[in-house]
N, CA, C, O and CB atoms as a CASP TS submission, in Angstrom:
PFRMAT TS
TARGET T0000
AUTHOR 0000-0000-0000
METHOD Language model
MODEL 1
PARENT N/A
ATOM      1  N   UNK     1       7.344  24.278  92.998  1.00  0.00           N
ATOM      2  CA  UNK     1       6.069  24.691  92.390  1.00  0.00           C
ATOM      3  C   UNK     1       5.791  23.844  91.147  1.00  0.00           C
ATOM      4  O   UNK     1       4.791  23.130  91.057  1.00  0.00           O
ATOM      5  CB  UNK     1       6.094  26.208  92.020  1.00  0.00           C
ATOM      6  N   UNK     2       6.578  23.938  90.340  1.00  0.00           N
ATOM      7  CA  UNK     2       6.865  23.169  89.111  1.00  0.00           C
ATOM      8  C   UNK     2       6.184  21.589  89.291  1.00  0.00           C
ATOM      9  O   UNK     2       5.079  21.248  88.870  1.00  0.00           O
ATOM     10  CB  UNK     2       8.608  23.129  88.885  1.00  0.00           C
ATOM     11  N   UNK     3       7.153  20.742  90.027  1.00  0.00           N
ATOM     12  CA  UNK     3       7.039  19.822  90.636  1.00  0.00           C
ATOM     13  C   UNK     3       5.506  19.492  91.107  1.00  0.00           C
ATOM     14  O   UNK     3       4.912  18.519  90.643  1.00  0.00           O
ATOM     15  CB  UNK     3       7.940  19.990  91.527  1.00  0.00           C
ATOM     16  N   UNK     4       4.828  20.491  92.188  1.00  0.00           N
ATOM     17  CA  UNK     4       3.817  20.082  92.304  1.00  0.00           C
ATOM     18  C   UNK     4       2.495  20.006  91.042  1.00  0.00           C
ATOM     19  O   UNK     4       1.455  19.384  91.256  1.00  0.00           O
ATOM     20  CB  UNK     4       3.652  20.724  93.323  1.00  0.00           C
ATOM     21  N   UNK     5       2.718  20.618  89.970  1.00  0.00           N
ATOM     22  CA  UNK     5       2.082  20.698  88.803  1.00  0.00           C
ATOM     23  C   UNK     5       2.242  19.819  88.041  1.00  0.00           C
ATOM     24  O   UNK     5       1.379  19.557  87.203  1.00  0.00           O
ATOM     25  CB  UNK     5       2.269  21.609  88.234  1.00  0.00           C
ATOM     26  N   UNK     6       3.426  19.113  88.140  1.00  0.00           N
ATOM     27  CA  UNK     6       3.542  17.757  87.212  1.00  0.00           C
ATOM     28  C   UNK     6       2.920  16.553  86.993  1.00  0.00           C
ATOM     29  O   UNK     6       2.999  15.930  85.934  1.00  0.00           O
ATOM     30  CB  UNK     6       4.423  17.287  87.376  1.00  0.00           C
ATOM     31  N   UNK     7       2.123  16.106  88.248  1.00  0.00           N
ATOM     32  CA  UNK     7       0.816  15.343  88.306  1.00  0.00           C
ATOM     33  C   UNK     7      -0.433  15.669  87.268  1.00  0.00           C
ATOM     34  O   UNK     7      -1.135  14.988  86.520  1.00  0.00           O
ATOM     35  CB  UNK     7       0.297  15.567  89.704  1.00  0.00           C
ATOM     36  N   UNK     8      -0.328  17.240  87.659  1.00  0.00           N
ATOM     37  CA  UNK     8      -1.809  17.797  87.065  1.00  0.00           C
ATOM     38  C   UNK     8      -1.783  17.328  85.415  1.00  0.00           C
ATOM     39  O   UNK     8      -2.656  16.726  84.790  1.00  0.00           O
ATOM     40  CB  UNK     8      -1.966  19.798  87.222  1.00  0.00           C
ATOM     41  N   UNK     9      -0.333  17.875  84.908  1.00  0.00           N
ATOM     42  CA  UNK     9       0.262  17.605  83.899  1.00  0.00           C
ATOM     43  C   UNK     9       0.442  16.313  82.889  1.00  0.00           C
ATOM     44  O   UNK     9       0.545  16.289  81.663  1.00  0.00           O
ATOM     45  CB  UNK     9       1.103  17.905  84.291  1.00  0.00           C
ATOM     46  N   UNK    10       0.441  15.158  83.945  1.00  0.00           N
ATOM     47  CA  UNK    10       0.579  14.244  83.775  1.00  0.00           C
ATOM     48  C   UNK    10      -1.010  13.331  83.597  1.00  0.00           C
ATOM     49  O   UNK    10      -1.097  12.286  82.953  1.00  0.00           O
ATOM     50  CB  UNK    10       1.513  14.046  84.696  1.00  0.00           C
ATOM     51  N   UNK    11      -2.221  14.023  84.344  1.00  0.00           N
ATOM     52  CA  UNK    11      -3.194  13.724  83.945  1.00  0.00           C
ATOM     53  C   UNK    11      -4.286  14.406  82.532  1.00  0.00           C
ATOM     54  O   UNK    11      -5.316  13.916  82.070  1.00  0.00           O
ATOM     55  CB  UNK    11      -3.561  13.732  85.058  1.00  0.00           C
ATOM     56  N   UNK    12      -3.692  15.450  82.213  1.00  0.00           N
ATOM     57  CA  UNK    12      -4.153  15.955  81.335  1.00  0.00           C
ATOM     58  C   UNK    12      -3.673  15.540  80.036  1.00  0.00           C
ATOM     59  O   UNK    12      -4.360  15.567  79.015  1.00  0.00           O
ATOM     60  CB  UNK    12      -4.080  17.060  81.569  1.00  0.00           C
ATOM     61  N   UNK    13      -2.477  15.157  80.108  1.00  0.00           N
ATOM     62  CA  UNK    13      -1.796  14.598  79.062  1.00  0.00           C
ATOM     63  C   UNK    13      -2.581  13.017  78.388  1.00  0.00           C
ATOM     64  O   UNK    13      -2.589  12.475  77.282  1.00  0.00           O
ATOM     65  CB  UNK    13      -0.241  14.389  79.716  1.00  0.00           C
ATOM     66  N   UNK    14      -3.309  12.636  80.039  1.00  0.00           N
ATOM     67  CA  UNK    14      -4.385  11.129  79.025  1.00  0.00           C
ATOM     68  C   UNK    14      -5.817  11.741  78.320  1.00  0.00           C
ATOM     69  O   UNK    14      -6.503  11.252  77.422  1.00  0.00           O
ATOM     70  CB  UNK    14      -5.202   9.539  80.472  1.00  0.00           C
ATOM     71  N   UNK    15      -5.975  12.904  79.029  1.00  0.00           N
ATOM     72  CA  UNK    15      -7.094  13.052  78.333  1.00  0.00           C
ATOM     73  C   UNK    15      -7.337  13.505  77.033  1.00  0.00           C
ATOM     74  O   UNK    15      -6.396  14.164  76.593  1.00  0.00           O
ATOM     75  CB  UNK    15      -7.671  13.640  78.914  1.00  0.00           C
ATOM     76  N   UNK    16      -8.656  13.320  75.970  1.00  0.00           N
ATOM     77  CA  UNK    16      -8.657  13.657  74.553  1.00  0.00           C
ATOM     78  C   UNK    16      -8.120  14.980  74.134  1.00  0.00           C
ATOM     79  O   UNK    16      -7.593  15.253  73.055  1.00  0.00           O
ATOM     80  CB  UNK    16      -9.959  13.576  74.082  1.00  0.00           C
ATOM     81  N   UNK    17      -8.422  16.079  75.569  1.00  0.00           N
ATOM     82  CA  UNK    17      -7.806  17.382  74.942  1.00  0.00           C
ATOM     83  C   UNK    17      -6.552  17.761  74.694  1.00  0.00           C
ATOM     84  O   UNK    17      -5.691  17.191  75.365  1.00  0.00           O
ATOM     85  CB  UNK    17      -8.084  18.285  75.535  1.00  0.00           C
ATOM     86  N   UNK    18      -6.175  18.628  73.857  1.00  0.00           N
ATOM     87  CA  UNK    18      -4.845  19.151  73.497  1.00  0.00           C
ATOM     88  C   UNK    18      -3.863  19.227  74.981  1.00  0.00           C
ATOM     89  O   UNK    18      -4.418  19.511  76.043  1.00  0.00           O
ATOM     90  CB  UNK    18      -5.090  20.763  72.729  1.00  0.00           C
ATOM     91  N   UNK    19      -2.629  18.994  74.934  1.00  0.00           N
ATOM     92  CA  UNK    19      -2.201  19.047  76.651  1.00  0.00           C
ATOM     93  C   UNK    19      -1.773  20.761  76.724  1.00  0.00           C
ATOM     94  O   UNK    19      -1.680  21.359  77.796  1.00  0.00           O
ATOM     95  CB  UNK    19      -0.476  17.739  77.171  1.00  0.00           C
ATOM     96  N   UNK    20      -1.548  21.381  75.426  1.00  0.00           N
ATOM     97  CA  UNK    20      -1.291  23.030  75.753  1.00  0.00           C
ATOM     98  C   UNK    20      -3.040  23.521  75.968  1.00  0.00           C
ATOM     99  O   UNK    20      -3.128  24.373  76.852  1.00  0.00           O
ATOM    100  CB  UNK    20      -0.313  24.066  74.069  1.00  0.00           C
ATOM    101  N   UNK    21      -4.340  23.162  75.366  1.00  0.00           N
ATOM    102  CA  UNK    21      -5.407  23.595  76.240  1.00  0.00           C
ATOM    103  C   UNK    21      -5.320  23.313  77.594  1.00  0.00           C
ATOM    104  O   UNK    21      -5.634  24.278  78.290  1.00  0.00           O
ATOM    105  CB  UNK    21      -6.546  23.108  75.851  1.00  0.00           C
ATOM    106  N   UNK    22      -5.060  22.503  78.087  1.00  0.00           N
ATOM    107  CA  UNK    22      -5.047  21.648  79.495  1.00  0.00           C
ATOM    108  C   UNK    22      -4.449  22.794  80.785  1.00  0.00           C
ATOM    109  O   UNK    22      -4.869  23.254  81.847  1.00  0.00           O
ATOM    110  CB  UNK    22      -3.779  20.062  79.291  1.00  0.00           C
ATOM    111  N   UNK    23      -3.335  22.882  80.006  1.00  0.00           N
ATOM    112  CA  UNK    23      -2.169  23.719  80.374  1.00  0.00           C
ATOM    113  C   UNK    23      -2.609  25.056  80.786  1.00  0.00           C
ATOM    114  O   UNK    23      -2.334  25.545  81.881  1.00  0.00           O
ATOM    115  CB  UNK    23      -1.183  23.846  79.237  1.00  0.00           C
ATOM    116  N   UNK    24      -3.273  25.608  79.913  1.00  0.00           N
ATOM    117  CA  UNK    24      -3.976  27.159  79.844  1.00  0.00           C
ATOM    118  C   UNK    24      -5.130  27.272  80.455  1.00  0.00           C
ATOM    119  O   UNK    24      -5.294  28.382  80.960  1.00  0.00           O
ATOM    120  CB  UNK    24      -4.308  27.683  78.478  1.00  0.00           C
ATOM    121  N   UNK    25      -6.352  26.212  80.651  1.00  0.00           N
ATOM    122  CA  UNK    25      -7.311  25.491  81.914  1.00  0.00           C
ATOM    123  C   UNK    25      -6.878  26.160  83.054  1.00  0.00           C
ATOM    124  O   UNK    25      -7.384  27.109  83.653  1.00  0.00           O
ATOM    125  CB  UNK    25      -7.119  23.763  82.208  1.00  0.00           C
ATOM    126  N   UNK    26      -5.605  25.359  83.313  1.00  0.00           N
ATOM    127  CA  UNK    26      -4.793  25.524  84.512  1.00  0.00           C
ATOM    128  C   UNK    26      -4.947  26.523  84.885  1.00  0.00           C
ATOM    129  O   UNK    26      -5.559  26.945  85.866  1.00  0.00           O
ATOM    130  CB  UNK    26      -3.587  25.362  84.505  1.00  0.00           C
ATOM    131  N   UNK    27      -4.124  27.226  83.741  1.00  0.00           N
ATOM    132  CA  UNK    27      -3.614  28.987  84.629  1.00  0.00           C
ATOM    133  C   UNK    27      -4.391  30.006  84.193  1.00  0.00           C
ATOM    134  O   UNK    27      -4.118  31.206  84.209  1.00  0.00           O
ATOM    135  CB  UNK    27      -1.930  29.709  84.270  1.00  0.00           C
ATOM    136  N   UNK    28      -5.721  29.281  83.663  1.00  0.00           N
ATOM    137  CA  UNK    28      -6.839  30.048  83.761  1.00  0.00           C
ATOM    138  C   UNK    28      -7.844  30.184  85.156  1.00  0.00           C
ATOM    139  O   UNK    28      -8.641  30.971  85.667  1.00  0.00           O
ATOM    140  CB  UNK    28      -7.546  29.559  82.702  1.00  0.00           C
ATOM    141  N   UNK    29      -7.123  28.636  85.427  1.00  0.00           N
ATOM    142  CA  UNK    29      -8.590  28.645  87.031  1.00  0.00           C
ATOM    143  C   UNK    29      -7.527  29.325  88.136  1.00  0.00           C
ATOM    144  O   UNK    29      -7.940  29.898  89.144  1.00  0.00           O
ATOM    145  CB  UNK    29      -9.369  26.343  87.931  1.00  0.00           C
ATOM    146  N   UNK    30      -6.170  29.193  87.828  1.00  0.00           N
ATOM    147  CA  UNK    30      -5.050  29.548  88.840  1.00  0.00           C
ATOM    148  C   UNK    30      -5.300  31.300  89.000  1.00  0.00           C
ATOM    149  O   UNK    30      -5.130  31.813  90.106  1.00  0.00           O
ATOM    150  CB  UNK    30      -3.279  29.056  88.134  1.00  0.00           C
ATOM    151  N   UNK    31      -5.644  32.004  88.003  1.00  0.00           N
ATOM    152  CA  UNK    31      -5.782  33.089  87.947  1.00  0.00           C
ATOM    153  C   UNK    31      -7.027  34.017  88.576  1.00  0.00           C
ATOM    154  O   UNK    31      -7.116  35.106  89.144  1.00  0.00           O
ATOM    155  CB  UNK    31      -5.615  33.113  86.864  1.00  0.00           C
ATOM    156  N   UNK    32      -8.129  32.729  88.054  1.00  0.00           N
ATOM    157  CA  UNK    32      -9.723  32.845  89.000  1.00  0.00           C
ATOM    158  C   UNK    32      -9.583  32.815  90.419  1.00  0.00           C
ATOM    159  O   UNK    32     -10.128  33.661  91.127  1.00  0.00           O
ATOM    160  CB  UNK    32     -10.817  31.532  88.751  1.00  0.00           C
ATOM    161  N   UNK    33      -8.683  31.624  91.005  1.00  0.00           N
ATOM    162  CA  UNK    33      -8.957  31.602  92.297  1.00  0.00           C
ATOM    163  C   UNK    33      -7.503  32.594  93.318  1.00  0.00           C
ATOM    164  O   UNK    33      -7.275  32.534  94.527  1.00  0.00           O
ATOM    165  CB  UNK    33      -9.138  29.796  92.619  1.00  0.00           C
ATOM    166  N   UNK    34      -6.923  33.248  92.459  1.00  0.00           N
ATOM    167  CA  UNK    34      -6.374  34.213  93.087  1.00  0.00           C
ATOM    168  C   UNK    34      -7.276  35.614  93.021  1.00  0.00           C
ATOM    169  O   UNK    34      -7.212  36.533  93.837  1.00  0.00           O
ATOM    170  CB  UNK    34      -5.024  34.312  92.524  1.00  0.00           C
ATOM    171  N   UNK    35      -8.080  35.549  91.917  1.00  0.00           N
ATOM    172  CA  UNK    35      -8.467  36.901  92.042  1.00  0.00           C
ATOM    173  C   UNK    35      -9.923  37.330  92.425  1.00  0.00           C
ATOM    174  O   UNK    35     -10.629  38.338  92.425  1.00  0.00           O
ATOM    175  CB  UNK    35      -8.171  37.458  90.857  1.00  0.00           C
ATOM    176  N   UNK    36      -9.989  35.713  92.822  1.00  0.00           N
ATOM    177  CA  UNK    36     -11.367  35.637  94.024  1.00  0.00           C
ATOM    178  C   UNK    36     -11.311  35.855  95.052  1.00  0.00           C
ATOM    179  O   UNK    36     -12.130  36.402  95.790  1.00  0.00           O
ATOM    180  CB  UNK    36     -11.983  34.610  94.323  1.00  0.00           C
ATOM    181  N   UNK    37      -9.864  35.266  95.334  1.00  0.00           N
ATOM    182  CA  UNK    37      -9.169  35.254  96.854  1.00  0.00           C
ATOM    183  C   UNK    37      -8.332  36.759  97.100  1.00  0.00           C
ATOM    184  O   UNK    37      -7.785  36.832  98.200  1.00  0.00           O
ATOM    185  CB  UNK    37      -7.891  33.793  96.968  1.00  0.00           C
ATOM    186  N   UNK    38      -8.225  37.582  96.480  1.00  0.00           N
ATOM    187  CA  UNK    38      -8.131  39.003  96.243  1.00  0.00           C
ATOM    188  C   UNK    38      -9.098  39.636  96.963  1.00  0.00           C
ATOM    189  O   UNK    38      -8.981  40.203  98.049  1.00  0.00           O
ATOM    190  CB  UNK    38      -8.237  39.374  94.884  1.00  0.00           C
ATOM    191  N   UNK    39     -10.538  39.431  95.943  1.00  0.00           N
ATOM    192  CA  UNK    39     -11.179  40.495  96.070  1.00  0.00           C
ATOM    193  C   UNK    39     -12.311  39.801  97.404  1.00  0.00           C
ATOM    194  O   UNK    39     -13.100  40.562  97.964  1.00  0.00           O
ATOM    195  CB  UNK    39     -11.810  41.061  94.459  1.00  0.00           C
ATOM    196  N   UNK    40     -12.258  38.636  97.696  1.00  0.00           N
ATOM    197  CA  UNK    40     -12.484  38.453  98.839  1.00  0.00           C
ATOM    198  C   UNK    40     -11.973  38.762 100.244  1.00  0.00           C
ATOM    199  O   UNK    40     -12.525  39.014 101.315  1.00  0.00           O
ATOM    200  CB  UNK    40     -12.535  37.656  98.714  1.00  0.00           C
ATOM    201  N   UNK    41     -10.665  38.642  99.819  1.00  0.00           N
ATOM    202  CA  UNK    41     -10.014  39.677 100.996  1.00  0.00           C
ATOM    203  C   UNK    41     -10.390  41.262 101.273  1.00  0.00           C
ATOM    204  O   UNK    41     -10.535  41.725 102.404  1.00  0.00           O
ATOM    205  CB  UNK    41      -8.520  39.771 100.687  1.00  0.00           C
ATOM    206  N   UNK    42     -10.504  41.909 100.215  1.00  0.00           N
ATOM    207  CA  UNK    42     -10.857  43.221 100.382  1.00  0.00           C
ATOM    208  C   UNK    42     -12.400  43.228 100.977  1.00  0.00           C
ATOM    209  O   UNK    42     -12.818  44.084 101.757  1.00  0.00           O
ATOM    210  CB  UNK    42     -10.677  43.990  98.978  1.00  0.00           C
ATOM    211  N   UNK    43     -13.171  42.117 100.463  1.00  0.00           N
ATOM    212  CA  UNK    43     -14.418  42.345 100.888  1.00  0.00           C
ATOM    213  C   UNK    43     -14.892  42.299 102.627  1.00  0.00           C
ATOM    214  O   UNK    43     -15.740  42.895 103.292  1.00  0.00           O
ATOM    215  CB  UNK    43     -15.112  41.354 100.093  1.00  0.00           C
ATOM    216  N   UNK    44     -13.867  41.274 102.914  1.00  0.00           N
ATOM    217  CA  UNK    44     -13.733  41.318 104.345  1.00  0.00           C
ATOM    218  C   UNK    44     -13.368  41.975 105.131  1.00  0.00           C
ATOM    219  O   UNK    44     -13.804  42.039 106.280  1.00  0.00           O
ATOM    220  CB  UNK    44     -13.327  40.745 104.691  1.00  0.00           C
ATOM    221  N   UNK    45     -12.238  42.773 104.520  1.00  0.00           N
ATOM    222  CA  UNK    45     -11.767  44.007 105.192  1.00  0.00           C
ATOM    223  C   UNK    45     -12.606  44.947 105.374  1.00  0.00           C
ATOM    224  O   UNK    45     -12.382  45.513 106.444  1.00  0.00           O
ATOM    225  CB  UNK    45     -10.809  44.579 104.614  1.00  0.00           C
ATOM    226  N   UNK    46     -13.911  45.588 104.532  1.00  0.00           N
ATOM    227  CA  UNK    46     -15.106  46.276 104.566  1.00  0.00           C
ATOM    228  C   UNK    46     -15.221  47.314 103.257  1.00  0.00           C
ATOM    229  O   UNK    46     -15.456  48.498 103.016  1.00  0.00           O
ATOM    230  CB  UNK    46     -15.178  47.020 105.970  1.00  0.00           C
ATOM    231  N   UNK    47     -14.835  45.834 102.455  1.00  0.00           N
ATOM    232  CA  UNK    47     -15.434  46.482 100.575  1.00  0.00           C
ATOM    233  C   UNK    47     -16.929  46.392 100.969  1.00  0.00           C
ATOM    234  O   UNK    47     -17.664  47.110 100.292  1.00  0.00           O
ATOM    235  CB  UNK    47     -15.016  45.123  98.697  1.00  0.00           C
ATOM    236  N   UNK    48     -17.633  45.509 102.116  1.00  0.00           N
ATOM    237  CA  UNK    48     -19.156  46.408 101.868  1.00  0.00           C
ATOM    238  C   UNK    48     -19.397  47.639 102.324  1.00  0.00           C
ATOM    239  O   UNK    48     -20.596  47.844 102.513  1.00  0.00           O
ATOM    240  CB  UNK    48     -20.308  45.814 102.448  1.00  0.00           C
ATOM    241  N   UNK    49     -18.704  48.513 102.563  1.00  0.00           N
ATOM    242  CA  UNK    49     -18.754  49.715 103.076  1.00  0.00           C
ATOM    243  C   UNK    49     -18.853  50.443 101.965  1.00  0.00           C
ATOM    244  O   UNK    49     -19.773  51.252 101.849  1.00  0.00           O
ATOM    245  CB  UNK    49     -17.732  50.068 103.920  1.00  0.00           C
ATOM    246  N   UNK    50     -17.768  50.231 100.822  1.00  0.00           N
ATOM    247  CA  UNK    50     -17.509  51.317  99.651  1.00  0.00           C
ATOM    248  C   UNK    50     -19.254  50.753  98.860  1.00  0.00           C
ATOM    249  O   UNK    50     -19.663  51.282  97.826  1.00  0.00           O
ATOM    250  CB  UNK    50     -15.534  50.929  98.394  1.00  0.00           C
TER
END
């Protein structure tokens, strides 16, 4: 897992921003697209029902 993040890591590190903002980016969008992919699941299951 680690490993595959080290790229990401490695490009954020050229850019002007701080690399701990970069970092927190990350496992800010990591957190979005799990809890999209959450509540999209439920929606399919028939959250348009509730």
């Amino acid at each position: 897992m680690l490993l595959e993040l080290l790229p990401v890591f490695g490009l954020l590190s050229f850019t002007p921003v701080l690399p701990i903002t970069g970092v927190v980016l990350v496992i800010l969008l990591l957190m979005t697209l799990v809890a999209v992919h959450s509540s999209w699941r439920s929606i399919v299951r028939g959250g348009w029902e509730q």
